[in-house]
C-alpha positions as CSV (number, residue, x, y, z in Angstrom):
1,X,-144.5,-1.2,152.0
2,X,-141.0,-0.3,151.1
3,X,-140.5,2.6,149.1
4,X,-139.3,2.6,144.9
5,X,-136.5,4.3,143.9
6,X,-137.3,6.7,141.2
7,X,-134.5,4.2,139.0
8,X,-136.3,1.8,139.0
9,X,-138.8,0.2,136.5
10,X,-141.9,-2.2,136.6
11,X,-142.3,-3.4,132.8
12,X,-139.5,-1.3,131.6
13,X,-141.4,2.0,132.4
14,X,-139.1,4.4,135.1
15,X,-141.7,5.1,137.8
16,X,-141.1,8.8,138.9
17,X,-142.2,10.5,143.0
18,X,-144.2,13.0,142.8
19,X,-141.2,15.4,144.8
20,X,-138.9,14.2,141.5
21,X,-142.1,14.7,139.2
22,X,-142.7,18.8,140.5
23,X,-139.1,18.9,140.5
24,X,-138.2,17.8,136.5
25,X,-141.4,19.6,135.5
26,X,-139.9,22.7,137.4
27,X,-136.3,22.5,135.7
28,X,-137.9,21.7,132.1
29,X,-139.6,24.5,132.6
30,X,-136.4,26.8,133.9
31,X,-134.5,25.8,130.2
32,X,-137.6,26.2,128.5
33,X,-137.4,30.0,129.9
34,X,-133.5,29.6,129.3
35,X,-133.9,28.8,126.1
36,X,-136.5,31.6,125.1
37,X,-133.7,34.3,127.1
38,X,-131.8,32.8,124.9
39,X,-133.4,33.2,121.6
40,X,-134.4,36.9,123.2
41,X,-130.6,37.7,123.5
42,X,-130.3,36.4,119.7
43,X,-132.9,38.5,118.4
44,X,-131.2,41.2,120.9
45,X,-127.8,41.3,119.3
46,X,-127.4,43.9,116.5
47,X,-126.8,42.3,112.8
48,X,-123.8,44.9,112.3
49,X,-122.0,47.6,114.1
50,X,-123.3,51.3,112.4
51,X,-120.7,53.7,112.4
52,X,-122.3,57.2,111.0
53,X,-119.6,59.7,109.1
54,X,-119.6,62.4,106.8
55,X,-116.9,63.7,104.3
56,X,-115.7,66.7,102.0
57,X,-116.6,65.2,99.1
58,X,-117.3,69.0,97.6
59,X,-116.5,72.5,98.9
60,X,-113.9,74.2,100.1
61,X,-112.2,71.1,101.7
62,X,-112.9,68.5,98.4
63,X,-109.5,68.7,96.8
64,X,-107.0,68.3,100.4
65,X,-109.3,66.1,102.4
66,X,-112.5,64.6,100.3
67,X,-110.1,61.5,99.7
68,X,-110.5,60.9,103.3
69,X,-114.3,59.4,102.1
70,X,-112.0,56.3,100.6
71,X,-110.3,56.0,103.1
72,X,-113.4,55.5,105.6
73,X,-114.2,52.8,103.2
74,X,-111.1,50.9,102.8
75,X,-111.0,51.0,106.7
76,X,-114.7,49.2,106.7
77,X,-113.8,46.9,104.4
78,X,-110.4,45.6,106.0
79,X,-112.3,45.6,108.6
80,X,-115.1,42.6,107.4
81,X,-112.5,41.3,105.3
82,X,-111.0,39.9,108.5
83,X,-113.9,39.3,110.2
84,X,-116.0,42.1,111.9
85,X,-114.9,43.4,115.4
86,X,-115.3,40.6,118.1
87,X,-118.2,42.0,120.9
88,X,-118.6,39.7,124.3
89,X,-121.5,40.4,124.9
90,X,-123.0,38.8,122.0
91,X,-120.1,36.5,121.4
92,X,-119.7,37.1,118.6
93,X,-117.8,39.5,115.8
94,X,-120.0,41.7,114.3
95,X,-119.0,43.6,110.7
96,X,-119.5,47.6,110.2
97,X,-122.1,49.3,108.5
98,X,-120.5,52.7,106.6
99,X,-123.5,55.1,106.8
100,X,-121.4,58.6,104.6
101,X,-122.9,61.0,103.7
102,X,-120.8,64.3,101.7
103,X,-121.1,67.4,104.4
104,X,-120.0,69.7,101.4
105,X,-117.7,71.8,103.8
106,X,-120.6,73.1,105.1
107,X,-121.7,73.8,109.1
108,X,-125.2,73.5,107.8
109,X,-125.0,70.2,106.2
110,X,-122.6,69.0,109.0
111,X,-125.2,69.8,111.2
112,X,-128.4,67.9,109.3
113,X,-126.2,64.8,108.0
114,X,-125.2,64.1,111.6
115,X,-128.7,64.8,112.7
116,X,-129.9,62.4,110.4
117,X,-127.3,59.6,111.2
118,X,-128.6,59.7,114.7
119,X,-132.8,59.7,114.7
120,X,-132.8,58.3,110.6
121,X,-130.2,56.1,110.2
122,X,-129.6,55.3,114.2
123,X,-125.7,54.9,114.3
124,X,-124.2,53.2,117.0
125,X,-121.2,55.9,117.7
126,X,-120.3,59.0,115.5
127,X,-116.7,59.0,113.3
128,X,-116.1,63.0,113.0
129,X,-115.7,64.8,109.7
130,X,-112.6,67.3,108.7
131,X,-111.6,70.1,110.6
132,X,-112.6,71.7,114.0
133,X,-115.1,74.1,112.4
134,X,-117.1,71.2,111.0
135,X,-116.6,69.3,114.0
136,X,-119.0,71.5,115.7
137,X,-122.5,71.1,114.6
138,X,-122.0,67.5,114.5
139,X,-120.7,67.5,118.1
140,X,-124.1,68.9,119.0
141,X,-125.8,65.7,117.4
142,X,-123.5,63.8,119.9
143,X,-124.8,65.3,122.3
144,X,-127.8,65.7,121.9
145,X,-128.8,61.8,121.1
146,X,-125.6,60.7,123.3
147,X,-124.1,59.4,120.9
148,X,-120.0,58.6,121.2
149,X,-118.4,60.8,118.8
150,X,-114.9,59.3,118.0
151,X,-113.6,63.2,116.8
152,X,-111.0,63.1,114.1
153,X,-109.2,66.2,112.9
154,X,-110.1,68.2,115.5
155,X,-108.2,69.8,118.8
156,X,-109.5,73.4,119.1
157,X,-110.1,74.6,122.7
158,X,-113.6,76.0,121.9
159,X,-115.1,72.5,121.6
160,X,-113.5,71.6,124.9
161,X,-114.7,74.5,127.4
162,X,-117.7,73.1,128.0
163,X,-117.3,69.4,129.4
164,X,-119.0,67.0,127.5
165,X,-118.1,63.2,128.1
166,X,-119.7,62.1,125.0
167,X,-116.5,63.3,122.8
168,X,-112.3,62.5,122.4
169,X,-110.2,63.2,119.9
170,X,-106.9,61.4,119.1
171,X,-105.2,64.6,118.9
172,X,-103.1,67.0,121.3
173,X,-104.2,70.9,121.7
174,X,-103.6,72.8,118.4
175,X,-101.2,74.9,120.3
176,X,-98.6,72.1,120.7
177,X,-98.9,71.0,117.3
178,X,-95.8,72.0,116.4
179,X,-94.4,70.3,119.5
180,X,-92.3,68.3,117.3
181,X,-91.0,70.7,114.3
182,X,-89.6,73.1,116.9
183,X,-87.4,70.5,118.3
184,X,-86.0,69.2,115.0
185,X,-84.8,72.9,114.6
186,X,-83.4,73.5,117.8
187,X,-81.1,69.8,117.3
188,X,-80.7,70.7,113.6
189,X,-79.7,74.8,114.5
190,X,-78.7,77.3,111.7
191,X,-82.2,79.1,111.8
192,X,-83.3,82.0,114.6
193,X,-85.5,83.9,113.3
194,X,-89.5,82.9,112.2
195,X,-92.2,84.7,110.3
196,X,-95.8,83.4,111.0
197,X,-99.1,83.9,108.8
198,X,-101.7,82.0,109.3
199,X,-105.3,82.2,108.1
200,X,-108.0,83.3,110.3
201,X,-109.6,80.2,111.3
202,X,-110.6,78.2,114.6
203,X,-107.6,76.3,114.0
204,X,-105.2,77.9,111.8
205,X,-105.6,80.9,114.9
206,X,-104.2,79.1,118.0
207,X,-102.2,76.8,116.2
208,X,-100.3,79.4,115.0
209,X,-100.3,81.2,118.3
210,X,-98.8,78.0,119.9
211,X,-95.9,78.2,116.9
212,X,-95.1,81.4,118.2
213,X,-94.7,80.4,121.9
214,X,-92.7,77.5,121.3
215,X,-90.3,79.3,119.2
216,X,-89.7,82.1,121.6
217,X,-89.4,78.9,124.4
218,X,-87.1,77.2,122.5
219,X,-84.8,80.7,122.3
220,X,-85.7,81.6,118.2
221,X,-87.6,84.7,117.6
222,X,-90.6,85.7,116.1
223,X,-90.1,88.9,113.6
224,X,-92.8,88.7,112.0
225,X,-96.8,87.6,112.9
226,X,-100.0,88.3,111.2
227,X,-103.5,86.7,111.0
228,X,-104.9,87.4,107.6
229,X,-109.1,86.9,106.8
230,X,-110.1,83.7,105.4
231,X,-110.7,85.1,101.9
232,X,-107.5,87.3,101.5
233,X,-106.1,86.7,97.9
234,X,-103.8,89.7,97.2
235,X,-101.1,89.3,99.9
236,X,-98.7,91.5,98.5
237,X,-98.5,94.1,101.4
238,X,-98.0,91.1,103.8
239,X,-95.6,89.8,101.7
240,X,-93.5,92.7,101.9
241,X,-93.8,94.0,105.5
242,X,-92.5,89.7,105.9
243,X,-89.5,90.7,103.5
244,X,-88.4,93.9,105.6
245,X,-88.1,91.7,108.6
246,X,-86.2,89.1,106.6
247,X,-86.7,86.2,108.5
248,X,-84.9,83.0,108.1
249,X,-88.4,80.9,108.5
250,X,-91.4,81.5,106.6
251,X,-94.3,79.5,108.2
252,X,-97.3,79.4,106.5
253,X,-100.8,78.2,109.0
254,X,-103.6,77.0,105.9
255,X,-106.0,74.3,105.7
256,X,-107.2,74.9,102.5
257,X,-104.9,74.6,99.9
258,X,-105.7,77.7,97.2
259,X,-104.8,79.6,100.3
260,X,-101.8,79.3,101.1
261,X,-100.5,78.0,97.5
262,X,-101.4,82.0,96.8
263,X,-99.5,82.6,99.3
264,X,-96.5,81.1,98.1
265,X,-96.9,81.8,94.4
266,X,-96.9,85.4,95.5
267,X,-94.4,84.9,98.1
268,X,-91.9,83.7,95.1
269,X,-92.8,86.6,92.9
270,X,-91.9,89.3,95.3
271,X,-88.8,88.1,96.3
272,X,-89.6,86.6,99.4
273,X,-86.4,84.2,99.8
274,X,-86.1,82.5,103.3
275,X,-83.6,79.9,104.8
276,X,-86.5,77.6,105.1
277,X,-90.5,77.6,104.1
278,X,-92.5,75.6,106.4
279,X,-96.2,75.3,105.6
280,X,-98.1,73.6,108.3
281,X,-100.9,71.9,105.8
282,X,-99.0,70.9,102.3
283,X,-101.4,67.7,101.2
284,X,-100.8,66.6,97.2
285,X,-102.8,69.6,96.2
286,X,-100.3,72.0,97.2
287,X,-97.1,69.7,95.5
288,X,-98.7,69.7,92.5
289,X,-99.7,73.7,92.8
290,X,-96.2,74.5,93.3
291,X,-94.6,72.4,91.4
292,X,-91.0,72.2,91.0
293,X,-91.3,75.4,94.1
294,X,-91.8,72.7,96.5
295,X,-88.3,71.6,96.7
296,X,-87.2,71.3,100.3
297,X,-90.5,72.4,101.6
298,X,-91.0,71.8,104.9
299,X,-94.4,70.3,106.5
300,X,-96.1,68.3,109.0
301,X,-97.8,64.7,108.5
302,X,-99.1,62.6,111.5
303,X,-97.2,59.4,109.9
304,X,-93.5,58.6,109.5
305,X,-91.4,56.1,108.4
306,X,-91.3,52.4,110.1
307,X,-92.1,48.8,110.0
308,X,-94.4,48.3,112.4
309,X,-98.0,46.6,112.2
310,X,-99.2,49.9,112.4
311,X,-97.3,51.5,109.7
312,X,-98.0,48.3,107.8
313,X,-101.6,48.3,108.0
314,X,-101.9,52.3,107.6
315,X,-99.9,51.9,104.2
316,X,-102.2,48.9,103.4
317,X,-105.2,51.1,103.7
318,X,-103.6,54.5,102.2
319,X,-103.2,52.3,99.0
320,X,-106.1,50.9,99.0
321,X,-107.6,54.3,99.0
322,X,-105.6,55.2,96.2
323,X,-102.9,57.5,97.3
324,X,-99.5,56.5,99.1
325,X,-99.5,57.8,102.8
326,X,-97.5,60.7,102.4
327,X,-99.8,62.2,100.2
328,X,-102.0,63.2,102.5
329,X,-100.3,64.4,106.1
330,X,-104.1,64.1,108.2
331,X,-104.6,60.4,106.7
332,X,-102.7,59.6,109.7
333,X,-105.0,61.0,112.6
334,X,-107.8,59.3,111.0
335,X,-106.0,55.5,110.7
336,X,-105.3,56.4,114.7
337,X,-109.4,57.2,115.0
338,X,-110.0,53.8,113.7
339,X,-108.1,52.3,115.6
340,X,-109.5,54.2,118.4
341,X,-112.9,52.6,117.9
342,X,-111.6,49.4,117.0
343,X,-110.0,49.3,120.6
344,X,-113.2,50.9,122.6
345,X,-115.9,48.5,120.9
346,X,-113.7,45.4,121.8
347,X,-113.6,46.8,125.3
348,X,-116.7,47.6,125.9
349,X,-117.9,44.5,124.5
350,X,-121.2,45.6,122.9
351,X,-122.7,48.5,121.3
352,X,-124.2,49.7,124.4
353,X,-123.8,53.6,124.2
354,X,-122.9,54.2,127.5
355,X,-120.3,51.3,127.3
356,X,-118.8,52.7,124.2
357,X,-118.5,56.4,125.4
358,X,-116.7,54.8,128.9
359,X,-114.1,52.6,126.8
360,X,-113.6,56.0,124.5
361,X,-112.3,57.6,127.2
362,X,-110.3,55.1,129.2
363,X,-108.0,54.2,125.9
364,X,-104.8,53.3,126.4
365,X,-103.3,52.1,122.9
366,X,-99.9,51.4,121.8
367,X,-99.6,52.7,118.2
368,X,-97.0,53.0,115.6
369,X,-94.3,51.5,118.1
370,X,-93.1,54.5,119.9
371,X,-96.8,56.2,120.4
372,X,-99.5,55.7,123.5
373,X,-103.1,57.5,122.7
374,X,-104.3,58.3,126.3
375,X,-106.8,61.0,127.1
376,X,-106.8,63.3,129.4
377,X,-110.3,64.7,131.6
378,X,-111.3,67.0,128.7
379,X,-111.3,64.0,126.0
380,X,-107.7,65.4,124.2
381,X,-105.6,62.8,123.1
382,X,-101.9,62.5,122.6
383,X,-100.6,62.7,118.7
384,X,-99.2,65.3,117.4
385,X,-97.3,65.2,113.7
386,X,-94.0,64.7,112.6
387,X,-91.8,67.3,110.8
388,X,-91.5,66.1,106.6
389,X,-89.6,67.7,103.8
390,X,-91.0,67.8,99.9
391,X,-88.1,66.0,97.3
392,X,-89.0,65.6,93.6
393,X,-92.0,66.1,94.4
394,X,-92.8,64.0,97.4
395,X,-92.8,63.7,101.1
396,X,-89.5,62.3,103.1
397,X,-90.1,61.7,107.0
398,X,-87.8,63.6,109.1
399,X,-88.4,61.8,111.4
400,X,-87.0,59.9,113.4
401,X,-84.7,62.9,114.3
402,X,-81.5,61.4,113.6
403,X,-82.6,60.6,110.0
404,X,-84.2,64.2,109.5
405,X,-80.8,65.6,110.3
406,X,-79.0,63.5,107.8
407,X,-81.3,64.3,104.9
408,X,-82.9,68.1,105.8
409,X,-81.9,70.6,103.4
410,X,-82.5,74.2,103.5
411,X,-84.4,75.8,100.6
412,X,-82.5,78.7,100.6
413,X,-84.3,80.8,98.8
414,X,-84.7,78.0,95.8
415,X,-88.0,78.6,94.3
C-alpha cells in the first residue's frame, strides 16, 4: 500500500504520520515554553529605572548647593519627557524614578538616607550628594549593597586609597583643579605673587595645596599660605599677616559661602587691596553677600560659554531649575553626572548592577564639544572648571582663553 503524504486529505480532513504528529506536538509545545519565557522576561523587566539621591536641602550647604535638589528633578523630568532611557535588554526605554531624600549637610543622615535607598527603597545605582565629606558615608552604602554610585562633587584622594570598583566620579583630583586658572594667568601675565587661605576641609585642604604647586610650577610665587579651622569667624590676624606680604593674588579655598564672604567683608575692612581676588567657590550666595564688592571677582565654574547640544541642554535644565547656569559654578559637574548615567545605562543595556558598574567605568563621552570624560583605574574622571569673572553682578566665562583675555579686568584693589 503506497504511502499518504501528510498534504494530503481524505474528506477534506489533512491526515497527519505519527513522526509529523510527535514532531508538531513537540514544536507546539517548544512556543508554548517560548511564549511563557517570554511573558517571564516581561514580568522580568523593571517598570522604571530607580535612581536613589540625596540633597542639601538644610544645613550648612542649603543656601550654595540645596538648589542642586531642582536640578535632579528637572534632569528626571527631561528625561521622561522624551521618552525614558532606551535598555536592550528589555527592548524597551524605561523612565526614571527620583527617589531624594534632604541629607541636611549631615554625615549621619548621608549615611541612613543612602542606607535606606538601598535595602527600603532598592535603587538601581546611587547619584552622589554635595561635597567629598558627604560623599563618604554614602559611598559605604555603595559598597556595601554594590550598588553603582555615579559620585558627583567629589575628587578627594581619601575616598580613592582604597580600590573600590563600585564608584567614579566625573571630576579630576582636587589638586589639579585649578589646572585651568593658572594657565589663564600665565597667557594673561601682570600678576607673580599669590596668597592662599583656605578652610580646613577634605577638599578645601588639597585643593589648595595643589593651587600652591601649580603656581610655583608655572614660575609665580606663593607669599602667603594658611589653613584656617572650619569655624574661624574673626580673621583679622590672618588678614593682616596676608597684607604684610602684600600679594598681588588673594585666593580664597571655601565651600560654604558665610565663610569666605567673612572673609572678604573683613578682607575689605582692613585694607586688604590685591591686584586680583580669586575665590575658588563664589555661587549666587556669595554675589549677592558682597554686593557691589564682587566687581571683577575672579572664580571657577565647571561651564562656559558655547552652542553646543550640551551647553544647550545644560542651560535648558539650569532654567528649568530656576536659576541661569552661571549662578551656580558646581551645576555643571552634576549635568556631566547625568549624562554619565544616561551613557552607562544605554551601554549596559539593562539595570543589571554589575552591568552598570562595568559601563560606569569604561565611559568614554564627548561633552560640551571640546571635553572627553574617561576614567582612569581609580574611578577619577577628567573635568576640571573654567576660570569666570563677576560683572554687575554676574558671571562672564573666561573662557575660552582668547575671550578671557579680551574682557579680564583686574580688581585692583576696587571693593
Amino acid at each position: 500500500m503506497a504511502h499518504r503524504h501528510d498534504h494530503e486529505s481524505k474528506h477534506g480532513l489533512v491526515i497527519l504520520s505519527r513522526r509529523t504528529l510527535l514532531q508538531t506536538t513537540a514544536l507546539g509545545a517548544g512556543w508554548m515554553l517560548l511564549g511563557r519565557a517570554g511573558e517571564t522576561l516581561a514580568q522580568a523587566a523593571p517598570s522604571e529605572i530607580r535612581i536613589g539621591v540625596t540633597a542639601s536641602l538644610s544645613g550648612i550647604y542649603q543656601g550654595g548647593y540645596g538648589i542642586f535638589a531642582k536640578l535632579n528633578e528637572a534632569w528626571a523630568n527631561h528625561v521622561n519627557q522624551r521618552g525614558g532611557i532606551f535598555l536592550k535588554s528589555y527592548n524597551k526605554a524605561l523612565p526614571i524614578k527620583l527617589v531624594q531624600y534632604d541629607d541636611k549637610s549631615d554625615q549621619p543622615t548621608v549615611k541612613s538616607m543612602y542606607e535606606r535607598l538601598a535595602t527600603v527603597d532598592k535603587v538601581d545605582l546611587f547619584l552622589g550628594p554635595f561635597s567629598s565629606g558627604l560623599h563618604n558615608p554614602a559611598l559605604q552604602a555603595s559598597i556595601a549593597h554594590k550598588i553603582p554610585f555615579f559620585m558627583v562633587e567629589a575628587n578627594d584622594g581619601f575616598l580613592f586609597e582604597t580600590p573600590n570598583p563600585w564608584q567614579a566620579t566625573g571630576l579630576r583630583p582636587a589638586a589639579s583643579e585649578y589646572t585651568r586658572l593658572v594657565e589663564f594667568y600665565k597667557k594673561l601675565g601682570g600678576v607673580q605673587s599669590f596668597a592662599i587661605i583656605n578652610r580646613d576641609n577634605v577638599h578645601e585642604t588639597p585643593s589648595a595645596n595643589g593651587l600652591a604647586d601649580l603656581v610655583t610650577k608655572a614660575g609665580h610665587k606663593v607669599v602667603f599660605r594658611v589653613t584656617a579651622p572650619p569655624d574661624t569667624k574673626d580673621f583679622s590676624s590672618i588678614i593682616l599677616k596676608m597684607k604684610d606680604q602684600n600679594p598681588e593674588v588673594v585666593v580664597v579655598e571655601a565651600l560654604a559661602p558665610p565663610w569666605n564672604i567673612q572673609f572678604l567683608k573683613q578682607a575689605r575692612e582692613l585694607g586688604l587691596n590685591p591686584k586680583e581676588v580669586v575665590v575658588g567657590h563664589a555661587p549666587l550666595p556669595v554675589l549677592k553677600g558682597l554686593g557691589e564688592a564682587s566687581q571683577n571677582l575672579v572664580s571657577m565654574n565647571y561651564s562656559f560659554d558655547g552652542d553646543s547640544p550640551d551647553h544647550k541642554e545644560f542651560a535648558q535644565l539650569c532654567k528649568d531649575a530656576g536659576f541661569e547656569p552661571w549662578q551656580y559654578s558646581e551645576a555643571g559637574i552634576r549635568y556631566r553626572a547625568y549624562k554619565r548615567i544616561e551613557d552607562a545605562l544605554k551601554r549596559a543595556g539593562s539595570v543589571n548592577k554589575e552591568a552598570v558598574r562595568a559601563a560606569m567605568r569604561s565611559t568614554d563621552l564627548p561633552l560640551f564639544g571640546e571635553e572627553r570624560m574617561r576614567h582612569d583605574e581609580r574611578g577619577y574622571g577628567t573635568d576640571m572648571p573654567y576660570p569666570t569673572q563677576a560683572k554687575a553682578g554676574r558671571y562672564e566665562s573666561l573662557w575660552p582663553i582668547a575671550k578671557g583675555l579680551k574682557i579680564h579686568e583686574f580688581k585692583a584693589g576696587k571693593w
